[in-house]
C-alpha positions as CSV (number, residue, x, y, z in Angstrom):
1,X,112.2,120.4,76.8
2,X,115.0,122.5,77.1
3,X,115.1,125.8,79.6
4,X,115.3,128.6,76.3
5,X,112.4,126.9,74.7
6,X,110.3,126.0,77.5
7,X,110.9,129.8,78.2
8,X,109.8,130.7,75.3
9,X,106.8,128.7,74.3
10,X,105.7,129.9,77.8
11,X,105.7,133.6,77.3
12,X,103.1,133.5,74.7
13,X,101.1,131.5,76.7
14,X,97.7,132.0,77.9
15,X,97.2,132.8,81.9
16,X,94.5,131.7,84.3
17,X,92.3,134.2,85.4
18,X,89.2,134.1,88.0
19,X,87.2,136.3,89.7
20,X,87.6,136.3,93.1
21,X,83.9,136.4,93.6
22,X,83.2,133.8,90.7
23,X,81.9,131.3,93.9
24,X,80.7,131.1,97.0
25,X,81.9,127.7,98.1
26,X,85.4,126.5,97.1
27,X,86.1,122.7,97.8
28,X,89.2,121.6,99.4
29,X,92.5,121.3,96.8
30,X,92.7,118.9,95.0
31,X,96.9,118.9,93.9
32,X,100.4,118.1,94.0
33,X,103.3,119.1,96.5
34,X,107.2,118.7,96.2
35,X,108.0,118.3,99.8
36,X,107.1,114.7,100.8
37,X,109.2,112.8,97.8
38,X,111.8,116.1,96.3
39,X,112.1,118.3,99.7
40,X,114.9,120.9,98.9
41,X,116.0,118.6,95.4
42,X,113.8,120.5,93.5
43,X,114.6,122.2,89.9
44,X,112.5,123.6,87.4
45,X,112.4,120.2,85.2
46,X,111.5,118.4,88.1
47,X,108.5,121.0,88.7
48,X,107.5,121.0,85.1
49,X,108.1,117.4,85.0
50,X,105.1,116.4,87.7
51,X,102.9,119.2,85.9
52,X,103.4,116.9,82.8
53,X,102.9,113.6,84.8
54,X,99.2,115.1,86.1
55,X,98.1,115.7,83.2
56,X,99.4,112.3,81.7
57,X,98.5,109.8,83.9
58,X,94.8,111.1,84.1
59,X,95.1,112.9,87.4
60,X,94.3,116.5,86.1
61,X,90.9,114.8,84.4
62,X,89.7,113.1,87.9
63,X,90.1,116.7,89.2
64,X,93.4,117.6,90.6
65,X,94.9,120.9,89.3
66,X,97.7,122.3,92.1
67,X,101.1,121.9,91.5
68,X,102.5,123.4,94.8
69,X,106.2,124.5,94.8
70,X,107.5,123.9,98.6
71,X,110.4,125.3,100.5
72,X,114.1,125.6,98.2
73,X,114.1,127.7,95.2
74,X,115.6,131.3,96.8
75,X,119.3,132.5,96.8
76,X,118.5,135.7,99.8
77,X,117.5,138.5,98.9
78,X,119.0,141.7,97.2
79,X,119.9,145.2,98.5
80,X,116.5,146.4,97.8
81,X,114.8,143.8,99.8
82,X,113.6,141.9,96.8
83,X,113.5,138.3,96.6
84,X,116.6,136.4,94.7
85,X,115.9,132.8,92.6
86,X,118.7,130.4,93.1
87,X,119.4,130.4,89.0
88,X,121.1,127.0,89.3
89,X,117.8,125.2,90.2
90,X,115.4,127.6,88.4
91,X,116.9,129.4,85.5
92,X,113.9,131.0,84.1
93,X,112.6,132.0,87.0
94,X,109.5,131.3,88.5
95,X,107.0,133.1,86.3
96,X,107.8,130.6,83.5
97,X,107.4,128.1,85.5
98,X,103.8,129.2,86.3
99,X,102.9,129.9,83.1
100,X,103.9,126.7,81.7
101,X,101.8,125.2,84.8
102,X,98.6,127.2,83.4
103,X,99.4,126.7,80.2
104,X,98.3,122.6,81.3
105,X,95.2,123.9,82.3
106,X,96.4,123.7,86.3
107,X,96.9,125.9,88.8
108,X,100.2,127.1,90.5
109,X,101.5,127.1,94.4
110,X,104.3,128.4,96.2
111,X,105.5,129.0,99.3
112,X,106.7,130.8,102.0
113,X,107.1,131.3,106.0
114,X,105.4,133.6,108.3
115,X,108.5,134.9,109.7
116,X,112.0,135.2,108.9
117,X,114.0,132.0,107.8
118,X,112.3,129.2,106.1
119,X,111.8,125.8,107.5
120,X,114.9,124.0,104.7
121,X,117.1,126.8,106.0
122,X,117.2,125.3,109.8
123,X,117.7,129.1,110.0
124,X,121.5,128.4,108.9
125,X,121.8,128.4,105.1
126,X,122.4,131.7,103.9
127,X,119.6,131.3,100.9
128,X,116.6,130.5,103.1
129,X,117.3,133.3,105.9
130,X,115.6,136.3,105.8
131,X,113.1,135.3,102.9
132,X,110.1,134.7,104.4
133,X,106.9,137.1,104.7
134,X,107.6,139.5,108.0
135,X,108.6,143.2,107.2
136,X,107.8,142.1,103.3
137,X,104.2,141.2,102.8
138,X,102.6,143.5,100.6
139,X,105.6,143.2,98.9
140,X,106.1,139.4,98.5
141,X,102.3,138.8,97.9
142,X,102.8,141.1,94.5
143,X,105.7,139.1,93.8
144,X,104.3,135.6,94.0
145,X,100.6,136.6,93.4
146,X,101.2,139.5,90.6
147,X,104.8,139.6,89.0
148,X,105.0,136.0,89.0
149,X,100.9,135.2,88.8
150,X,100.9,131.8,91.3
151,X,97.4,130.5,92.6
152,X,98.4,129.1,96.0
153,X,100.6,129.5,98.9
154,X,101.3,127.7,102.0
155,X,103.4,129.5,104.3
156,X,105.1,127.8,107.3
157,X,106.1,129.2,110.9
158,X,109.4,128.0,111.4
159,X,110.8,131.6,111.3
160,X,107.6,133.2,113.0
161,X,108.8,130.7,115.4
162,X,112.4,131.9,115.5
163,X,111.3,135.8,115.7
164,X,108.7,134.7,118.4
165,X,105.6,136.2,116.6
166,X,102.4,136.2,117.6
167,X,100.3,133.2,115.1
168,X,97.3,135.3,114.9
169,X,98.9,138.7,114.6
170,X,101.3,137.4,111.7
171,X,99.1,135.1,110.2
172,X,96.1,137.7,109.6
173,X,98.7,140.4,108.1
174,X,99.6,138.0,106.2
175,X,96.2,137.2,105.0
176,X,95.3,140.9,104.7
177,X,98.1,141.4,101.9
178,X,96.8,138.3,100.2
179,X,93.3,139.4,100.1
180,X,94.7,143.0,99.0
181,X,96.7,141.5,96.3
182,X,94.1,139.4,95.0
183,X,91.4,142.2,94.9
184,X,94.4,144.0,92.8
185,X,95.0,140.7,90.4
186,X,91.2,140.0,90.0
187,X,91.6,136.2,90.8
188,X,90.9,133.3,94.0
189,X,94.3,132.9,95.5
190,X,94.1,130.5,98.3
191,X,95.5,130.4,101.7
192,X,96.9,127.7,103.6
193,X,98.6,128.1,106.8
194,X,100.8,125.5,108.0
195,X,101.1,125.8,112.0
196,X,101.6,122.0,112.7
197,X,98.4,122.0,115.2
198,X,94.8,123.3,115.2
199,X,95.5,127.1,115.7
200,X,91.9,128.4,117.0
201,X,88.3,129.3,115.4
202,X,90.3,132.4,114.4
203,X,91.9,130.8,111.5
204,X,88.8,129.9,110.1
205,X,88.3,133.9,109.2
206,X,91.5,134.2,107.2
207,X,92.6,131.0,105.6
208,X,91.3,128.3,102.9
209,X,92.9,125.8,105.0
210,X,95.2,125.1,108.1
211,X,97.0,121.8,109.1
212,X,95.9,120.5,112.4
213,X,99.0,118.2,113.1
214,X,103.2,117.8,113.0
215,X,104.5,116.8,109.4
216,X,103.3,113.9,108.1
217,X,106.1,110.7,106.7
218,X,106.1,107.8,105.0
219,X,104.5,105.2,107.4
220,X,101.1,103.9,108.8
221,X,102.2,105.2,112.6
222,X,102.2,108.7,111.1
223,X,99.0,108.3,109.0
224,X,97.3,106.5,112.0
225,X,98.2,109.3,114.2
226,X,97.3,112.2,112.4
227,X,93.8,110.4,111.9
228,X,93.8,109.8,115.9
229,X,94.9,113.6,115.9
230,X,91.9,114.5,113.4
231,X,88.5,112.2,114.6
232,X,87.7,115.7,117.3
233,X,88.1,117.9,114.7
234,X,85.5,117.7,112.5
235,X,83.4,120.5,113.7
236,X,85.7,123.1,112.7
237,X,86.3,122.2,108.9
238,X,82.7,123.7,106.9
239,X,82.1,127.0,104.8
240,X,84.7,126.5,102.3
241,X,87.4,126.1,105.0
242,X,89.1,123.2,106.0
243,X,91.2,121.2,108.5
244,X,94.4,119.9,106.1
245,X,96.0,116.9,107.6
246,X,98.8,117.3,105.1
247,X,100.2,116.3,102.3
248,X,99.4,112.5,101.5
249,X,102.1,110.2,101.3
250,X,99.5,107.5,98.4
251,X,102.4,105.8,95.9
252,X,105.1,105.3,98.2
253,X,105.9,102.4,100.8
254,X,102.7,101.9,102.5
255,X,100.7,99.1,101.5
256,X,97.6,98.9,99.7
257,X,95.2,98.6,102.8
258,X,97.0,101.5,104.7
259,X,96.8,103.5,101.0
260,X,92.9,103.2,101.1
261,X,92.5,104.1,104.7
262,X,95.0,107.2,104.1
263,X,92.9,108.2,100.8
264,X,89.1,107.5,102.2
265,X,89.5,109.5,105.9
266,X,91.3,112.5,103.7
267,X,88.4,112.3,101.5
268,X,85.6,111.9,104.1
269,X,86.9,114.4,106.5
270,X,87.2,116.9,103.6
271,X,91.3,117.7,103.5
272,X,92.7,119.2,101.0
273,X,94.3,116.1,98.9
274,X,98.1,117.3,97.8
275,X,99.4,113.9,96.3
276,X,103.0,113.7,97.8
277,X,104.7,110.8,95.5
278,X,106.6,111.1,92.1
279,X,104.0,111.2,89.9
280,X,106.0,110.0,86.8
281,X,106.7,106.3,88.6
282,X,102.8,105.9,90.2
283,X,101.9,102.7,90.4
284,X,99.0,101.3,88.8
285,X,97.1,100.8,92.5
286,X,97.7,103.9,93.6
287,X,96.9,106.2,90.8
288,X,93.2,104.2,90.5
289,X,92.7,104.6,94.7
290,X,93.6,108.5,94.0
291,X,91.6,109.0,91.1
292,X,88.6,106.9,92.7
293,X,85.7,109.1,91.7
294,X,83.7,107.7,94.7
295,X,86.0,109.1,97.2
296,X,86.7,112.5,95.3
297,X,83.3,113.1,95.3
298,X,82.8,112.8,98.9
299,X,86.0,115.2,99.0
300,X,84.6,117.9,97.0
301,X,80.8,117.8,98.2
302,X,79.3,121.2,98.3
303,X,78.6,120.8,101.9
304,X,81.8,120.7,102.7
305,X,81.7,119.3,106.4
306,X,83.7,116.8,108.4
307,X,82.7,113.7,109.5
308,X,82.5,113.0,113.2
309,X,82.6,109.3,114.9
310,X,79.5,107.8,114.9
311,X,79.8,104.2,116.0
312,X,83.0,102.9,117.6
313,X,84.5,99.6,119.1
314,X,88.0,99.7,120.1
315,X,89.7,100.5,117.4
316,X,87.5,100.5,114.7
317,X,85.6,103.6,113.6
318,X,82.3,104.2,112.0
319,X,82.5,108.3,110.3
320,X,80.2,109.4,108.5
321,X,78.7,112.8,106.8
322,X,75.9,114.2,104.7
323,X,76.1,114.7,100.9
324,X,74.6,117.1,98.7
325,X,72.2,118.2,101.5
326,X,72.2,118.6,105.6
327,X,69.8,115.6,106.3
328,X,68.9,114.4,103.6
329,X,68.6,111.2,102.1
330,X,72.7,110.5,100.9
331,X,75.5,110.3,103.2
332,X,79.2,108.9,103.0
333,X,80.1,106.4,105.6
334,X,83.9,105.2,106.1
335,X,84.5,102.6,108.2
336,X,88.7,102.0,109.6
337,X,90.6,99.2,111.4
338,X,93.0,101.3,113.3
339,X,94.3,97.9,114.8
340,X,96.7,95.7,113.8
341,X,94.2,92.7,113.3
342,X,91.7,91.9,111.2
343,X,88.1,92.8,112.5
344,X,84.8,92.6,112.1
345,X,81.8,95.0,113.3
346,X,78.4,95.1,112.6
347,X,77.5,98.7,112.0
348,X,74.2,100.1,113.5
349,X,72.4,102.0,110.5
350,X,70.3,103.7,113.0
351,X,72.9,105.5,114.7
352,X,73.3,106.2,111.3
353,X,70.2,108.3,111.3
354,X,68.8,105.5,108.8
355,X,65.3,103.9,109.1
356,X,64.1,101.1,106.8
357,X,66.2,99.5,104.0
358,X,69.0,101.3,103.0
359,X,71.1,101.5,100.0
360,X,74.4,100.6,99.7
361,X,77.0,101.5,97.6
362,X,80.2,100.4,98.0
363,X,82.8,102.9,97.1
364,X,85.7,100.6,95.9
365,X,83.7,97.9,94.4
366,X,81.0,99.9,93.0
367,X,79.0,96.7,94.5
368,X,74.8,97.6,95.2
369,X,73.4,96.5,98.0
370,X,70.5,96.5,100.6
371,X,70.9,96.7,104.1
372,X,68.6,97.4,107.3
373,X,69.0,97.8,110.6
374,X,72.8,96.3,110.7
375,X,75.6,95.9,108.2
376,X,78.2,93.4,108.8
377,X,81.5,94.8,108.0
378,X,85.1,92.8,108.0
379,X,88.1,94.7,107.7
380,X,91.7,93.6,107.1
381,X,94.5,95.3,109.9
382,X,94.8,99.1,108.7
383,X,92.4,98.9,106.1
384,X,89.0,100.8,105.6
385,X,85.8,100.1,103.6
386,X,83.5,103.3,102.4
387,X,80.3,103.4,101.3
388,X,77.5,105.7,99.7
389,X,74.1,105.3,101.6
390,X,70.4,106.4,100.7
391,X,67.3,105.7,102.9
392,X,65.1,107.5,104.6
393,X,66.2,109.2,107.5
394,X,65.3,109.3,111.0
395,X,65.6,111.7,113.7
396,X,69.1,111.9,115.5
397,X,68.9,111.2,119.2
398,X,72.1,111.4,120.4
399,X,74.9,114.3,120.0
400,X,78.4,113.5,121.3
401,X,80.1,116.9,123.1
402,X,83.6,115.9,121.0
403,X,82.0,116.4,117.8
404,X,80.5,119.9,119.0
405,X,81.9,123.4,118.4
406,X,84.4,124.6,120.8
407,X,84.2,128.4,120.4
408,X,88.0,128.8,121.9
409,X,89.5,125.6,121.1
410,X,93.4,125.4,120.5
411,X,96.5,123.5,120.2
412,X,99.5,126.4,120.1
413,X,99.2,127.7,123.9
414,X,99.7,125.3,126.6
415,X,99.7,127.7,128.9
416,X,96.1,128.8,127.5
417,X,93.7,126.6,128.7
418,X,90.9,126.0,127.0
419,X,87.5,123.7,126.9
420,X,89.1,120.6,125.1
421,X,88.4,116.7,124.3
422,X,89.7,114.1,126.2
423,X,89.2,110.3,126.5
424,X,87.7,108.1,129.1
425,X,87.0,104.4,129.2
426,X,83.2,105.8,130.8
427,X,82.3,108.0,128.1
428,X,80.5,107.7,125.3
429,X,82.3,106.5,122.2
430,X,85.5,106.7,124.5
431,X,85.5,110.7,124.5
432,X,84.2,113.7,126.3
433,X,84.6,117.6,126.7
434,X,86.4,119.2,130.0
435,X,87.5,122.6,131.1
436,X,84.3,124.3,129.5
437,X,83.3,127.6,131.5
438,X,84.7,130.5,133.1
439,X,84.1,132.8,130.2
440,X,80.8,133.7,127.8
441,X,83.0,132.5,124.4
442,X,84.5,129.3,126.2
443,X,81.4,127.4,125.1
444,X,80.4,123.9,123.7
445,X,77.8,124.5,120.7
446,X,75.7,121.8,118.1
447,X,75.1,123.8,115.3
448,X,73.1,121.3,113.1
449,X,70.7,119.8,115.7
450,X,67.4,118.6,113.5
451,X,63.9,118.7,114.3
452,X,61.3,116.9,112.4
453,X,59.1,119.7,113.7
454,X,58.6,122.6,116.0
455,X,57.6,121.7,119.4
456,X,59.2,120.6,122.7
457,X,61.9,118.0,123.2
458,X,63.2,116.2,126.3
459,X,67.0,116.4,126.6
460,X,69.1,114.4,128.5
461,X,72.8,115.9,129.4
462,X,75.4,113.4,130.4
463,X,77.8,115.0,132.6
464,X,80.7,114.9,135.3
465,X,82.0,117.3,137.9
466,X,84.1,116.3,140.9
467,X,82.9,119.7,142.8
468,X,79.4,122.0,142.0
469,X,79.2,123.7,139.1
470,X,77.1,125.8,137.1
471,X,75.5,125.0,133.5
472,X,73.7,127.6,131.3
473,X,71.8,126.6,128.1
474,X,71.1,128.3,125.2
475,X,68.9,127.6,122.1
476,X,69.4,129.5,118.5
477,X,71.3,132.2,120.9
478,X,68.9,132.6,123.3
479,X,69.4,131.4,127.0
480,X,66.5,128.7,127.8
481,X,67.5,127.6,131.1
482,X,70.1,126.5,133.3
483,X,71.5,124.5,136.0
484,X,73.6,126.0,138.9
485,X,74.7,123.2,141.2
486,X,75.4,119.9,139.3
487,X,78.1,117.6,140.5
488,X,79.0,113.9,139.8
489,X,81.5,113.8,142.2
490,X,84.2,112.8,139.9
491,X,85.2,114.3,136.7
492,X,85.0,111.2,134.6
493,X,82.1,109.7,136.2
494,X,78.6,110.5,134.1
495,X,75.3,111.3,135.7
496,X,72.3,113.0,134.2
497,X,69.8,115.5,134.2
498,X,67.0,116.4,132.2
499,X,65.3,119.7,130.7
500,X,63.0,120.4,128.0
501,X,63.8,122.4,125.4
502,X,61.7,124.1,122.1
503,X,63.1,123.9,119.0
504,X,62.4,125.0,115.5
505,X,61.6,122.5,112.7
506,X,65.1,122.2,110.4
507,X,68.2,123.2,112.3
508,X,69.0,124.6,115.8
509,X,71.9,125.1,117.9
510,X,72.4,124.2,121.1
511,X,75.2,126.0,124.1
512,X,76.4,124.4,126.7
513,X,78.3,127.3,129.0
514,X,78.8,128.8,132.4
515,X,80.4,132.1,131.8
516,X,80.9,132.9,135.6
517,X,82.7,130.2,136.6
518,X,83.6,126.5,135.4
519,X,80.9,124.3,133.7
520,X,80.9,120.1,133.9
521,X,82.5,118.2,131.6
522,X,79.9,117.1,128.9
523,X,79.8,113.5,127.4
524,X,76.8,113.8,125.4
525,X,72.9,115.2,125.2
526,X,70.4,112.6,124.0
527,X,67.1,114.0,122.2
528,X,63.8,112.8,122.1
């Protein structure tokens, strides 16, 4: 279509509207980026061109609606502080390009930087310097959100890096203008923040999403990474908020056992899934692992919730989750070969909380099975197999400290140290919690721990300390009981000790802290 009738036929098109308060739980984005495949080669016939492709090849049916326009389209800005469209690349401007988005039935993204360069600029080319949010926010989020009606934004820190801005500071200013400006429009407008690590429980206040690594590429090292990067995470994706591990890379050079291992953890762990490729030359094999209903339904279950390591043996990784309900009778199981070899495993249903036979569905072969007490399971090297299963559940025993809650977990302050996960060959699973302590908020917490019933349970706490330390315990916010001399004599060498504990039929929580001074390192508590 040509620029002066595209223009045109947009203008009389109809926009998308929603209320802001339409829903209380929004599932991760489903969508489309420029960056992976166009980076700064992008143009409005390119844009409008992968709008088209969505809605052709089927992917705007399975469920995807973003088309996200990433870092390139500015010329500076004017006099008056207003942003300036490089006309070469986008002659209509951006409006029509978002109406003409809508006008598909999808939704439209943008983007923009927390300081004051972009991250294309490299802070040198004249057109990406001084565009991004700081000093204009109010301003820029009527822009984007108002004048030119876009859906989405991701905005980067490259030039809040270069103006040495505080994350937090900037970031919530910048989500205070977006929530104004969406109050003002009457619409969701979602917020992603792209910081290139996990920023801290804070973000989970005042974005939709927040990547939790460096830029993904086109290759298993970087997708095997960024999974590596992701399995401690889980605990802080839930309540409509969610870890993004980036944009996928599906439909370029990986292979297809790599593609299904990129597409099923995304899925499972509950990432936003922004297809990276050109969508007008997807291969066959691609577009059907991408529009696998299977895995986009354990992407967009209500619960929302990441899926923590469960079973593991060397490389190869049993996650799982609940679906539709906490505990109840349907969860999503993926199981990866990290490795380079083929393997085999025999997964234990009951650490999958299963008891009895259990049903099986397999996610990519729609096969129906039966199972009980193991599963045999052969994977190829980098490949993944994922499954629905229903059974009756049993009560969880065992809780590992890496898949807890780390009230003041995260990655941008090495000089901030905080209670983290790290690995030793002793642990559990590989994995364990260190540097907990020293202040009431620098806490380990289970927030889902279920009880059949209400009554009292023996705990057992696995832990390590080289020197004495203190361990307080709290249950549904209340301190039960503590500990205030335990030591291992080595940090990565588990003992343990036992207490008894009441807790509530349903769900409880429970704290591991000592807020006067440092607390062991915690492998895992085992229930019974």
């Amino acid at each position: 279509m040509k620029h002066t009738a595209r223009a045109a036929a947009l203008l009389a098109g109809c926009l998308l509207t929603l209320n802001v308060n339409a829903q209380d739980f929004d599932p991760p984005t489903l969508g489309w980026s420029s960056w992976n495949t166009f980076a700064l080669n992008i143009t409005e016939d390119v844009i409008c061109r992968q709008a088209d492709a969505m809605v052709s090849t089927g992917l705007a049916k399975a469920g995807y609606k973003n088309i996200n326009i990433d870092d390139g389209y500015w010329n500076g800005r004017d006099s008056n502080g207003q942003l300036r469209i490089n006309t070469q690349k986008f002659p209509n401007g951006m409006r029509v390009i978002a109406d003409y988005i809508h006008k598909l039935g999808l939704t439209a993204g943008i983007y923009s930087d927390a300081g004051d360069n972009t991250c294309g600029s490299g802070q040198k080319e004249p057109w990406g310097c001084g565009v991004g949010l700081a000093g204009y926010e109010e301003a820029d989020c009527h822009t984007y959100f108002i004048d030119w009606d876009y859906d989405f934004i991701k905005v980067d820190f490259c030039g809040g890096n270069h103006m040495s801005l505080d994350e937090r500071l900037q970031y919530t200013k910048i989500s205070k203008a977006i929530a104004k400006t969406a109050k003002e429009k009457g619409k969701k407008i979602t917020f992603n923040v792209c910081r290139w690590a996990y920023p801290g429980t804070w973000i989970s206040d005042i974005a939709d999403s927040w990547r939790t690594t460096g830029d993904i590429y086109d290759d298993w090292k970087s997708v095997k990474s960024i999974i590596n990067e992701n399995l401690y995470l889980q605990a802080y994706t839930g309540n409509g908020h969610y870890n993004d591990m980036d944009m996928m890379e599906i439909g370029r050079s990986m292979n297809e056992n790599e593609e299904r291992t990129h597409m099923a953890y995304w899925c499972i762990a509950s990432s936003p899934l922004l297809i990276g490729c050109d969508m007008t030359t997807l291969r066959q094999s691609s577009l059907n692992l991408l529009t696998n209903p299977d895995l986009l339904a354990m992407n967009q279950d209500k619960l929302g919730i990441g899926a923590p390591v469960i079973q593991r043996e060397g490389e190869v990784y049993v996650v799982a989750k609940d679906m539709e309900k906490l505990h109840g009778k349907k969860r999503a199981v993926v199981v990866m070969n990290l490795s380079d070899q083929e393997q085999t495993i025999n997964v234990d249903l009951s650490k999958l909380e299963f008891k009895g036979l259990v049903s099986v569905h397999d996610c990519f072969t729609k096969a129906e099975t039966k199972a009980e007490g193991t599963m045999k399971v052969t994977i190829p090297a980098h490949g993944s197999q994922a499954y629905f299963m229903k059974g009756s559940r049993a009560m969880r025993h065992l809780y590992e400290a890496e898949e807890g809650w780390l009230r003041e977990y995260q990655e941008l302050n090495a000089n901030r140290i905080t209670a983290h996960p790290a690995e030793a060959s002793g642990a559990s699973k590989g994995a364990y919690v260190t540097n907990l302590g020293t202040s009431l908020l620098n806490y380990l917490e289970w927030k889902n721990i279920y009880a059949p019933y209400t009554g009292y349970y023996d705990i057992t706490i696995h832990y390590a300390c080289a020197d004495t330390r203190g361990l307080e315990i709290r249950v549904n916010g209340f301190v039960e009981t503590g500990f205030p001399s335990l030591t291992t004599g080595s940090d990565d060498s588990f003992n343990t000790v036992n207490v008894t504990l009441k807790l509530e039929k349903g769900m409880n929580s429970i704290r591991l802290n000592n807020p006067t001074g440092p607390a062991p390192n915690i492998d895992c508590i085992y229930i019974r």
